[in-house]
N, C-alpha and C positions, 0 to 999 in steps of 0.2 A: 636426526630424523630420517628416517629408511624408508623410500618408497613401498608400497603395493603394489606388486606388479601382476598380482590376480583380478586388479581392477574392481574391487568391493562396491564401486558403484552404482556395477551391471545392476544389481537386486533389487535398487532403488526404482528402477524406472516407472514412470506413472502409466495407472488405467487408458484405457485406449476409450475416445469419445463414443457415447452409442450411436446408433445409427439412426433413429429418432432424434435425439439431439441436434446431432450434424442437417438433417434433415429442415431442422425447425429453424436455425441457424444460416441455412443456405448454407454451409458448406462446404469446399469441393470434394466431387469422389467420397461421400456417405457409404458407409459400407463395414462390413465384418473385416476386422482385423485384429492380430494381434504383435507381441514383440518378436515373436519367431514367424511370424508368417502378415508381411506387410501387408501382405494384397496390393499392392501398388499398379494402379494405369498403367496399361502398354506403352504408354509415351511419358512417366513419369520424368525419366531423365532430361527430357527435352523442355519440362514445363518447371523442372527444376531449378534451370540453369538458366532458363529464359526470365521467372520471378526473383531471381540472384541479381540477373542485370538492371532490372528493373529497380532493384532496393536501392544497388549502386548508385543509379543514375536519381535517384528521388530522395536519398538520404547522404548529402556528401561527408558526414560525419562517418558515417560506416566504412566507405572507403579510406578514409583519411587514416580509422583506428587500424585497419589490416593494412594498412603499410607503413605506420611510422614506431612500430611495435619492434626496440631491438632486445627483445627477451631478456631484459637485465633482471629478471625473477625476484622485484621489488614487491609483486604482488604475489609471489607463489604462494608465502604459508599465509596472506590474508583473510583465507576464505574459509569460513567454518565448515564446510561441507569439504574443503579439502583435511582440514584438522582433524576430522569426522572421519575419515577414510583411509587419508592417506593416499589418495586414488591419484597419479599422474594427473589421470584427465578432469581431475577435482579443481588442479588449480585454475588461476584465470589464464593465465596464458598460455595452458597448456588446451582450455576449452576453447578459446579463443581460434590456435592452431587449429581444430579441427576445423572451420569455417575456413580459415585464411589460407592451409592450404588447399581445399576446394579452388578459391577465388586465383591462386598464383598462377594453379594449373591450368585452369578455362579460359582468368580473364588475363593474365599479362604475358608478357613476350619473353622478361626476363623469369617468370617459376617456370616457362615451359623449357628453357635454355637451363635453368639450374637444375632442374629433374632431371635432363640429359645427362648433365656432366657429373652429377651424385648417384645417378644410378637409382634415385627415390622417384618412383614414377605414382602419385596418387590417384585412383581413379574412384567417379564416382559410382560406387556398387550400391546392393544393397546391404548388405551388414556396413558397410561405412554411412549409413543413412540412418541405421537401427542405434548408430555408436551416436552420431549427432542427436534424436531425437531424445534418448536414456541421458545424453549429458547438457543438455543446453534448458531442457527440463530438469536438471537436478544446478542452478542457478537461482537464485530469489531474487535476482537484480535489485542488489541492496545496496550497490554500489562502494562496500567499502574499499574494495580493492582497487577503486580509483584513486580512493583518498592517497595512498600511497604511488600511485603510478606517476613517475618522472615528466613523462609525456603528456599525463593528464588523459591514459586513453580511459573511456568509459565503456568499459568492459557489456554493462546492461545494455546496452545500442549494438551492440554483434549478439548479443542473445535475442535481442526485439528483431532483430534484422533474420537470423538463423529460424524463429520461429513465424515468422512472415511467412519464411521458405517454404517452411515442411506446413505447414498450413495448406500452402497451396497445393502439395501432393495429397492434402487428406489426413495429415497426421499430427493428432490434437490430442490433449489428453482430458478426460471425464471431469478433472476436476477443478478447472475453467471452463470450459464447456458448459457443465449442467449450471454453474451459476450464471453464468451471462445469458443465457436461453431465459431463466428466472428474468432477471433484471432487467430484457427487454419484451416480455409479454406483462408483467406486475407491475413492473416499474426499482426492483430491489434484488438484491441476488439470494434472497434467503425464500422470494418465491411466496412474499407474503403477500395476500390481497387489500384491496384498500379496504373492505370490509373486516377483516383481520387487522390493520393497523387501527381503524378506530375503536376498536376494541381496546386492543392495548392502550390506548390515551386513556379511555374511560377509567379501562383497570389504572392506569398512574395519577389522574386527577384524584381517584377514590385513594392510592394509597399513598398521596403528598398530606390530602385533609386529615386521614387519622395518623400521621407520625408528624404534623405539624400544626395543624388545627387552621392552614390557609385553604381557602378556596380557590381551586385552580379550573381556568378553563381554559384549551388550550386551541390555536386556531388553527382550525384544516384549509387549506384552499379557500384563501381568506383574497380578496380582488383589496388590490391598493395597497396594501400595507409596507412598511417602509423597508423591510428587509424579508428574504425564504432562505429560514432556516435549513440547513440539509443534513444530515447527521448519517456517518453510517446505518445501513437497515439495519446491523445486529442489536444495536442499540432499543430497536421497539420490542426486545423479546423481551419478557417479562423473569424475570430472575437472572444471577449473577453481575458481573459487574460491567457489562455495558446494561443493564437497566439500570443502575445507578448510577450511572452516566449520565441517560437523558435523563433521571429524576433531577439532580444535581443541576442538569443547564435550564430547565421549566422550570424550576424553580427561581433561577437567580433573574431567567427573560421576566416571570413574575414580577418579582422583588423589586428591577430598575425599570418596570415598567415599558419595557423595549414594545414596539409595535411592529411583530413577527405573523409568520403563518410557517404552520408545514405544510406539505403539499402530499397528498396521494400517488400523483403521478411520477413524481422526481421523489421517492424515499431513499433514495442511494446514493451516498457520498463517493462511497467505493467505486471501483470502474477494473472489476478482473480484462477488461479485453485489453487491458494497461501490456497483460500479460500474455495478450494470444496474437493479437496481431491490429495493425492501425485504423483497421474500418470499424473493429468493433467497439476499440476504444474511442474514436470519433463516436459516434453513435451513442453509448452510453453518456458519455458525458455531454450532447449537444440535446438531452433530453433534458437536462438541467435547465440549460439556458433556454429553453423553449418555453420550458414550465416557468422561470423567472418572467420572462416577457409577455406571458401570456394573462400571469398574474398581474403584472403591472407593478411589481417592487421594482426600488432603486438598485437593490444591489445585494449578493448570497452573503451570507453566514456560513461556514462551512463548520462540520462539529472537529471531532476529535477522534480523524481519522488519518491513514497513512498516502495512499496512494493518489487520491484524490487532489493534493498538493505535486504527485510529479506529475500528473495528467495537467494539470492546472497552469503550473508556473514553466515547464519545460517544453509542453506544445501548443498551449492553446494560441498563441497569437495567429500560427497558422493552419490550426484545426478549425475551430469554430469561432474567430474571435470577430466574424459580421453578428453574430447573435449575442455578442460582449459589447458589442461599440451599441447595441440599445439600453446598454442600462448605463449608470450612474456611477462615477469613483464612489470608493465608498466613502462615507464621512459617520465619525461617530456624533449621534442625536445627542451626545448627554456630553462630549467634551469640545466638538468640536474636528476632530484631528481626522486630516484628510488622509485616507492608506495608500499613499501615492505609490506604494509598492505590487497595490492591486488595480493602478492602471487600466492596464490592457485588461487583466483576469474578472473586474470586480467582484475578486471571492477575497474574503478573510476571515483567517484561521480565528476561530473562537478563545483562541492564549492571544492572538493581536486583541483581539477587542477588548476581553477583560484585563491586561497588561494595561493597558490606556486607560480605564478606567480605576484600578490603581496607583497609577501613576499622577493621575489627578485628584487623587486624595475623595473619589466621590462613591466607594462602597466604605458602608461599617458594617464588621465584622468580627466575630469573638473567636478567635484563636483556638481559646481552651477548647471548643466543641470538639476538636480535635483532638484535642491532648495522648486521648488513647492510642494516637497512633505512632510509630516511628517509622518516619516515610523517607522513601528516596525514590528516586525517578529515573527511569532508562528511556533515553532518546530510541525514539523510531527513525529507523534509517531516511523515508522520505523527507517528514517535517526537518530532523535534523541536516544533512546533506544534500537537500533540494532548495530547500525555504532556506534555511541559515537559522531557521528556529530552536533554537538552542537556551536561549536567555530568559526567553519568555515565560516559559513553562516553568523555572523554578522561580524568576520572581513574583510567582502567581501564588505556587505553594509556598512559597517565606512569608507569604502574605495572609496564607489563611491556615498555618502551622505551628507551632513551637518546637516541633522535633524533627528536623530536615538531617539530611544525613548523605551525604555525597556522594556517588558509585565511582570505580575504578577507570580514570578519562582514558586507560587504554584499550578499556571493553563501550565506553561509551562518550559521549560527546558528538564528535564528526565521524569518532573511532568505532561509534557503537558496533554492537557485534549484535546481527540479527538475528531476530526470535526465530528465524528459519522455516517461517509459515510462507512465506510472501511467495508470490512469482508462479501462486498453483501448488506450492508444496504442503497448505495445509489438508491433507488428507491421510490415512492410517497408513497406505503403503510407507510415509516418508518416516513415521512415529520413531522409529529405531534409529535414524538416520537425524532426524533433531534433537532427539533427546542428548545425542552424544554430541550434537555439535553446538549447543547451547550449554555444557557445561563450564566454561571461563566466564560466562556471564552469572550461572547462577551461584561459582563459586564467589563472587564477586558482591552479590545481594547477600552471600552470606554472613561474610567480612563486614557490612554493614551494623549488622544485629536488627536490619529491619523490618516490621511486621506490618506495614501496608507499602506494596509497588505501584506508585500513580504512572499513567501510561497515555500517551494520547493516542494508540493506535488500535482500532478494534483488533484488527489478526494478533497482535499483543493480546491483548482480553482474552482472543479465543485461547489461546493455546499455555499463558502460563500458570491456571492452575494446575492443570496437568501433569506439567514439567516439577511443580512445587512438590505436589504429591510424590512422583516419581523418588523425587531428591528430597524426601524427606523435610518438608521445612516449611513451616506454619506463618504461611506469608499471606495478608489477603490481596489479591490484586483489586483494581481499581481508576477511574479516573481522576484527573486532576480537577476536572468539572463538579465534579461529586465532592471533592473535599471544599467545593468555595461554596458550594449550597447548604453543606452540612454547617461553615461556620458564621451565616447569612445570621445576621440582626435583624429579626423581625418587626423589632418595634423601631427601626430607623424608615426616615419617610419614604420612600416611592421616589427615586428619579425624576421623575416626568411632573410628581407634584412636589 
């Protein structure tokens, strides 16, 4: 494998935030800029260096991962964006270094001694600012190249860390940005209004009665009810396969008679500020729990989303977890089984609840509705390598399947090799830059022979028919949600009666 030493990466770099945006957002330093001309504050270096100390001293993981790092290149080829490129500063350790020697040089005693005596003197300019910002942005903090790291460093915590940084000089990029601005004036990052979401219910109750012949009515900002559903927004858009997503989980909340509401205000699973910096993901996701309490449910539903489980299970104890100690463990109404996994969080993932209920022998379900399909299923990097949710999601589909079909465990599992949307990179500048870094996975779906990919991650939904098209290959994507609705027994009783 031969390095790039043209750095093919450079190209990648994402849109620069508008200044509107940044505006609406608060901020810092709103303003016209682009990758050749930062426009950076007169005293950037200083606010730089001063929001670095500050990560250090409020994130002792991040310090911990820039010193115990001895470059044993465990995780060099793990990163599809470096397979993609070939780019040096592709890999993790090598993106990693650009931060850590930042930090050797300002914050310790021994990089300022070893730069003397190497003759490597690192300073922070601006083209060393322009190289951090083009690479730390071109990461999806998917964390696989932890899975292999000796040390156990997690690579995504110097990139949450790196973009805290250049945050605070002003340098964001559009496409995080414009959805988190959505998701905190609507409530969703796709920037739908609550008059737009109940539209779309109306259109899915109207198109559950004529492909099923049930009567569905579905609850908005319902006071009291024993669980709030949350489901990524992409999920309310009407066609492709996050609408048959939420059809698939309204339908089955129907069927077992669960006593749910959705909420207008909290319609977003997702949390992009996961990926821009910690105030905004505090924020997004502490609208959830405000909306849960306010409602007066015991405890969320989360749908069949990705990131929402690392926000969830990785910070919330001491993000927002005074507004978690108001609600309830969760407990399922129909088995019993306390989620004692969801403690602190009181969220659980929509594969725990229905897994539990399989488990206890209390859905019927017909198989064959299925039949047409030949599925197999690619772990998303959060649920799988945050949650440990790995088990659940195919004993869900064996359940409501006859034709399962296994992906290759060293593009998926804990292994999975991600869809390369995540982290802000789904946007058209990255298109050329995924497509090629997502081919081991799709040669992988190929080797299957299979013609539906159940998924529990919307950025998944978004991005692989695209990739299918691309690569030629007549695969329908989809939820795992959707295939338990589709093999729902209608004429089995009701849960609850």
């Amino acid at each position: 494998m031969r390095l790039n030493l043209e750095y093919p990466g450079q190209k990648y770099a994402l849109k620069p935030t508008l200044v509107k945006t940044a505006k609406t957002l608060n901020l810092p330093f709103p303003r016209e800029w682009t990758l050749q001309n930062l426009n950076l504050p007169p005293n950037w270096k200083e606010i730089f260096l001063k929001e670095f100390e500050k990560v250090l001293k409020r994130f002792r993981s991040v310090k911990l991962y820039l010193d115990i790092c001895v470059h044993c290149g465990a995780c060099a080829d793990k990163c599809h964006y470096f397979l993609a490129t070939l780019d040096p500063n592709n890999m993790p350790v090598k993106r990693a270094d650009l931060l850590r020697d930042i930090y050797r040089r300002y914050f310790t005693k021994a990089g300022r001694i070893a730069d003397k005596l190497s003759g490597k003197r690192v300073e922070l300019t601006e083209d060393y600012v322009r190289k951090l910002y083009t690479y730390f942005y071109q990461c999806s903090m998917c964390r696989r190249c932890a899975v292999f790291c000796p040390y156990g460093i997690d690579t995504a915590e110097i990139t949450m860390a790196a973009r805290e940084i250049l945050s605070a000089i002003g340098l964001t990029p559009s496409s995080l940005t414009t959805s988190i601005a959505n998701c905190e004036i609507t409530g969703n990052h796709i920037g739908m209004t609550p008059r737009g979401l109940l539209n779309a219910i109306e259109l899915l109750e109207e198109e559950i009665e004529e492909e099923t012949g049930i009567r569905v009515k579905v609850p908005i900002n319902k006071k009291g009810a024993e669980v709030l559903y949350v489901p990524p927004s992409a999920d309310f858009r009407p066609g492709g396969p996050h609408w048959g997503t939420l059809k698939g989980a309204i339908i089955f909340f129907h069927h077992i008679g669960l006593d749910y509401t959705l909420s207008t205000k909290a319609s977003e699973g997702g949390n992009f500020g996961t990926w821009l910096n910690y105030e905004h993901m505090k924020k997004i996701n502490r609208k959830i729990y405000e909306e849960a309490v306010r409602l007066g449910v015991k405890w969320i539903l989360g749908g069949e989303c990705g990131h929402m489980y690392r926000v969830a299970h990785a910070f919330m104890a001491t993000m927002n977890g005074d507004l978690a100690e108001k609600l309830e463990v969760p407990q399922s109404p129909f088995t019993g089984t306390v989620f004692k996994n969801a403690e602190a969080t009181k969220l659980v993932h929509i594969m725990e609840f229905v897994a539990d209920l399989f488990k206890h022998k209390k859905l019927d379900v017909d198989k064959s509705k299925n039949d047409q399909y030949i599925v197999t299923f690619s772990d998303s990097c959060n649920p799988a390598r945050v949650m440990g949710l790995i088990e659940e999601p195919r004993y869900v589909i064996k359940q409501v399947c006859n034709n399962y079909v296994e992906l290759d465990p060293n593009v998926n599992r804990e292994r999975t090799l991600c869809c390369g949307a995540g982290g802000g990179l789904l946007t058209p500048e990255t298109l050329e830059l995924r497509l090629k870094a997502i081919k081991p996975k799709m040669d992988a779906i190929k080797r299957t022979g299979a013609n539906y990919l159940a998924l529990i991650c919307a950025i998944d939904k978004s991005v692989y028919d695209e990739y299918f098209l691309h690569y030629n290959m007549d695969v329908q994507v989809g939820g795992v949600i959707e295939l338990v609705g589709n093999a729902i027994n209608f004429q089995a009783d009701n849960l609850r009666r």
